[in-house]
C-alpha positions in Angstrom: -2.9 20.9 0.4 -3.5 18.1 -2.1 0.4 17.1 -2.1 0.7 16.8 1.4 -2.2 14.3 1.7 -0.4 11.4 2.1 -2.4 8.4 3.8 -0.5 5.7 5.8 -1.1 2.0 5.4 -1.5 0.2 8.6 -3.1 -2.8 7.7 -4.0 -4.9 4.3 -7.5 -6.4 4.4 -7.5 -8.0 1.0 -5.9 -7.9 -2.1 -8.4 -9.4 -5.2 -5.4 -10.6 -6.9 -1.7 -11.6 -6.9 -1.3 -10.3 -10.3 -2.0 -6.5 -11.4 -3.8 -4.7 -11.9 -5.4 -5.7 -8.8 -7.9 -3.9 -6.3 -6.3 -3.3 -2.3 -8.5 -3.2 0.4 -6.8 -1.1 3.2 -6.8 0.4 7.0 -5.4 3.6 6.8 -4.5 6.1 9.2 -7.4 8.4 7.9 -10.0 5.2 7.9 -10.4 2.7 5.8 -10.2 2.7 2.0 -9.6 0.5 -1.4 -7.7 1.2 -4.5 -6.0 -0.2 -7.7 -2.5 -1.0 -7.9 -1.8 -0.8 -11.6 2.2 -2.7 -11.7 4.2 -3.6 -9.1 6.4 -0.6 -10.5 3.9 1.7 -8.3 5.2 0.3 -4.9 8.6 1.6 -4.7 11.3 1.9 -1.5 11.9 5.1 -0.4 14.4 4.6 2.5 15.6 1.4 4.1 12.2 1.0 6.1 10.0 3.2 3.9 7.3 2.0 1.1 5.5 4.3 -0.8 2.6 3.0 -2.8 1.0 5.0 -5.7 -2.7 3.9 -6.8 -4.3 4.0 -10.6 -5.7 7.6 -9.3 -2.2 8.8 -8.5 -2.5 9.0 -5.0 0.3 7.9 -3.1 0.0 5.9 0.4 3.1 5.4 2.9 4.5 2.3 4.4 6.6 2.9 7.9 8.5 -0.2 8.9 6.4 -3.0 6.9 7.8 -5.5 9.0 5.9 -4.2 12.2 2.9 -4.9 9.9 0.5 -7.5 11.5 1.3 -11.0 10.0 -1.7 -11.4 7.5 -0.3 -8.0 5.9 3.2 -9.0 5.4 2.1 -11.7 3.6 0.4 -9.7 1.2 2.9 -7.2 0.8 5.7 -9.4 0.1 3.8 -11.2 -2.6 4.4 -7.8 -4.5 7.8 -7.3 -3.1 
């Protein structure tokens, strides 16, 4: 059960920094919910329109299409990118 909890990102609230470590403050599809991103190493691409996004914890959040993501989010995301 734990490996097929896999929450998915559908908004970015705030990210405390541009550098990392740095805490995220996110809407997921199972409520909202912040982490730690320890290196931008941890966000990787899994298919052409797929992020996958592991936190200091080792749990791992999905991405689907990140450019359907509102505005304010993309903005976020691609300063990691």
């Amino acid at each position: 059960a734990e490996r097929e909890f896999l929450p998915r990102i559908l908004r970015l609230r705030e990210v405390s920094a541009f550098a990392t470590p740095s805490t995220w403050t996110v809407d997921t599809d199972r409520g909202p919910t912040r982490f730690v991103l320890k290196g931008e190493e941890d966000i990787r691409r899994v298919a052409p329109d797929v992020l996958l996004i592991q936190d200091s914890h080792g749990v791992q959040y999905l991405i689907r299409e990140p450019q359907r993501l509102d505005r304010h989010s993309r903005r976020l995301l691609d300063r990691f990118l």
